[in-house]
C-alpha positions in Angstrom: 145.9 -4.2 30.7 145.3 -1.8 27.8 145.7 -3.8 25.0 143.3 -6.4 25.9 140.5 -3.8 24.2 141.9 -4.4 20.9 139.9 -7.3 19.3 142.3 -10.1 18.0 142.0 -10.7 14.5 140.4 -13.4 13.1 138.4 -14.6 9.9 135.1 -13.7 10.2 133.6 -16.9 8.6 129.7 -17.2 9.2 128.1 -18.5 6.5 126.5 -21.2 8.4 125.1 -18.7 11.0 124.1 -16.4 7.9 122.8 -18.8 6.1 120.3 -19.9 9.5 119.5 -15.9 9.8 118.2 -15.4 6.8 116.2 -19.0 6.7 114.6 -17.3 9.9 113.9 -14.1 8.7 112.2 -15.7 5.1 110.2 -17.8 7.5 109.3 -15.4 9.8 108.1 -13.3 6.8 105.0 -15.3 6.6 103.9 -14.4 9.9 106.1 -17.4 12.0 106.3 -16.0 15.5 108.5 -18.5 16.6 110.9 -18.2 13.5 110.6 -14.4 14.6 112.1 -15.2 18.0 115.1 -17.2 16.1 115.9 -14.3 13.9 115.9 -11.6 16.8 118.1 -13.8 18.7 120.6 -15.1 16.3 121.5 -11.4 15.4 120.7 -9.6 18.3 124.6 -9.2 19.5 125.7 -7.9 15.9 123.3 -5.5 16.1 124.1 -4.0 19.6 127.5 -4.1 18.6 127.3 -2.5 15.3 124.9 0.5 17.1 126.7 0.9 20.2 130.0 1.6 18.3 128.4 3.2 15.3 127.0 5.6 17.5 129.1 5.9 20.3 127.0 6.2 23.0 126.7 2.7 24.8 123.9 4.0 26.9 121.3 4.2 23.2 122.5 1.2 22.3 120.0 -1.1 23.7 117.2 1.4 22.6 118.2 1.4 18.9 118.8 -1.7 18.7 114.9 -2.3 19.8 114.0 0.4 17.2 116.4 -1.5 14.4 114.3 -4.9 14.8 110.8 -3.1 15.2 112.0 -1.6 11.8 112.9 -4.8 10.8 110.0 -6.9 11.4 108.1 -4.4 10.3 109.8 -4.7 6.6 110.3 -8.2 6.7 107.5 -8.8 4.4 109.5 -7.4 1.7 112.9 -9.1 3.0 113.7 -11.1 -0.4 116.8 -12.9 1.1 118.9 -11.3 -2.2 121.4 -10.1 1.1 121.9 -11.9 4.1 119.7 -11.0 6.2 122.7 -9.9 8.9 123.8 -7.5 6.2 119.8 -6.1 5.2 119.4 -5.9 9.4 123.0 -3.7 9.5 121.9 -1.7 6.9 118.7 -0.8 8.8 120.6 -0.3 11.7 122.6 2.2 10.6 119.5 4.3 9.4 118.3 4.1 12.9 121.6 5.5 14.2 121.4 8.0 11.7 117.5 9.2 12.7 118.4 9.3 16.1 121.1 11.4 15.4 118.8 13.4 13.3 116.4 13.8 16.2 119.1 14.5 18.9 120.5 17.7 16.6 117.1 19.2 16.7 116.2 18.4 20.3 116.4 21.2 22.5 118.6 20.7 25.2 117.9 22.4 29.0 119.6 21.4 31.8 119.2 23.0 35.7 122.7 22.3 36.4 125.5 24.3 36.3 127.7 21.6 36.0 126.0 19.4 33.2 128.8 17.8 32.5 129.6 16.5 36.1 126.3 15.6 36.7 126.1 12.9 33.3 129.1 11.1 34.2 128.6 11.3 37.8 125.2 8.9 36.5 127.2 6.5 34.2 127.4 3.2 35.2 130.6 1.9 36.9 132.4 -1.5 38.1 130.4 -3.9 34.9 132.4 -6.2 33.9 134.4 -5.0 30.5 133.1 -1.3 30.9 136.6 0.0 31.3 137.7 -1.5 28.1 134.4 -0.7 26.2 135.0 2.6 27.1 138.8 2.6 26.3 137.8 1.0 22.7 135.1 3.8 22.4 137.3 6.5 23.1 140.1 5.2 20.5 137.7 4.3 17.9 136.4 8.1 17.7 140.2 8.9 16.5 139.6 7.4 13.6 137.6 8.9 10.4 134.6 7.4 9.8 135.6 5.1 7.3 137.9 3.0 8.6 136.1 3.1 12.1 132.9 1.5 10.3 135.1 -0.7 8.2 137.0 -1.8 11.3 133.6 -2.2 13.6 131.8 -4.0 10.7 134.8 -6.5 10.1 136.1 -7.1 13.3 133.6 -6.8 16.1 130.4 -7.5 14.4 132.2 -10.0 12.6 131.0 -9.5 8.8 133.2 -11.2 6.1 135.6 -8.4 4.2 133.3 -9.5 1.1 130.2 -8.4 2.2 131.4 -5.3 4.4 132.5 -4.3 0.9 129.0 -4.8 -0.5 127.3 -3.3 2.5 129.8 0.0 2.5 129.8 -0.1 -1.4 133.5 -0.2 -2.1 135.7 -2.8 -3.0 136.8 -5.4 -0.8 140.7 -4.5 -1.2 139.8 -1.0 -0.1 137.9 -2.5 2.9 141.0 -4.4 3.5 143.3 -1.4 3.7 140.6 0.7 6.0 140.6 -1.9 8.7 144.8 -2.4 7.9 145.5 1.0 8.6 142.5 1.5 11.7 144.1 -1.2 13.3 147.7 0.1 13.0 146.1 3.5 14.1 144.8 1.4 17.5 147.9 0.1 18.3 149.9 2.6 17.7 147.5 4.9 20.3 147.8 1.7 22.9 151.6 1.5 22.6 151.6 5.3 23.8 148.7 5.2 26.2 150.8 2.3 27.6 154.1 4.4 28.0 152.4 7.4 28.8 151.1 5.4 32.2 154.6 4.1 32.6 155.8 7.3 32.7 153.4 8.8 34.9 153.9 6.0 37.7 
């Protein structure tokens, strides 16, 4: 069904996993390979969350999410643990999406196919389980403006208290509030038509 793509709202309350991320990444600082391991592992999920929405192309999400923890690690020496370490790892994140969109604006693009188009979703993957609502979510997340689509993906899919999303987008948390109010009325609003438009049409 439709609406099952629409994450349920709930309180994002992970101080406790936080608060272990970040004890990772300030141990892993000095060189720990196995703390490392721990801190690639207990954010890895957020990360390929936050990148696969935030750039909205599922298929680059594994990639830069590799390229956001390579950058990480690399910086970790200067990771002060002022931030959680979740938020300092977003934050890089969305620099990464932002180079590779960068990249991909000045990257020549040939093709010797007529039919381009065809010929990239004709190679998409097919019959995973939850690709047809990942791609439903996708496709209604890019109605909304950027604001309230990062607001909404940061909040509830990556799961980051309103508090912090606030810090991390650099607004206040009642404003972060309303974003996510208003994208999620947006979503079901678009679902409640999607749904009747298919009524209709059978």
């Amino acid at each position: 069904m439709i609406t099952s793509v629409l994450p349920v709202s709930r309180p994002p309350e992970r101080t406790t996993a936080d608060a272990s991320a970040t004890a990772w990444a300030l141990a892993a600082r000095g060189g720990d390979p196995h703390a490392a391991e721990h801190f690639v592992r207990a954010l890895h999920g957020d990360v390929l969350r936050y990148v696969a929405f935030l750039s909205g192309d599922p298929q680059s999400a594994d990639d830069l999410t590799q390229d956001t923890f390579l950058r990480a690690l690399d910086s970790l020496p200067g990771f002060e643990g002022r931030a959680s370490a979740r938020t300092w790892l977003l934050s890089i994140a969305r620099r990464a999406v932002a180079d590779s969109f960068r990249r991909a604006a000045v990257r020549p693009r040939l093709a010797d196919m007529h039919d381009w188009q065809l010929a990239m979703e004709r190679s998409q993957p097919r019959d995973l389980p939850g690709f047809d609502d990942g791609i439903a979510l996708l496709d209604l997340l890019e109605m909304l403006s950027d604001q309230r689509r990062e607001a909404f993906v940061l909040t509830q899919l990556v799961g980051l208290p309103y508090d912090e999303a606030a810090r991390f987008l650099g607004c206040p948390v009642g404003t972060v509030r309303s974003r996510v109010s208003r994208a999620r009325a947006t979503l079901e609003r678009l679902l409640r038509e999607a749904e009747l438009h298919a009524v209709q049409a059978a």
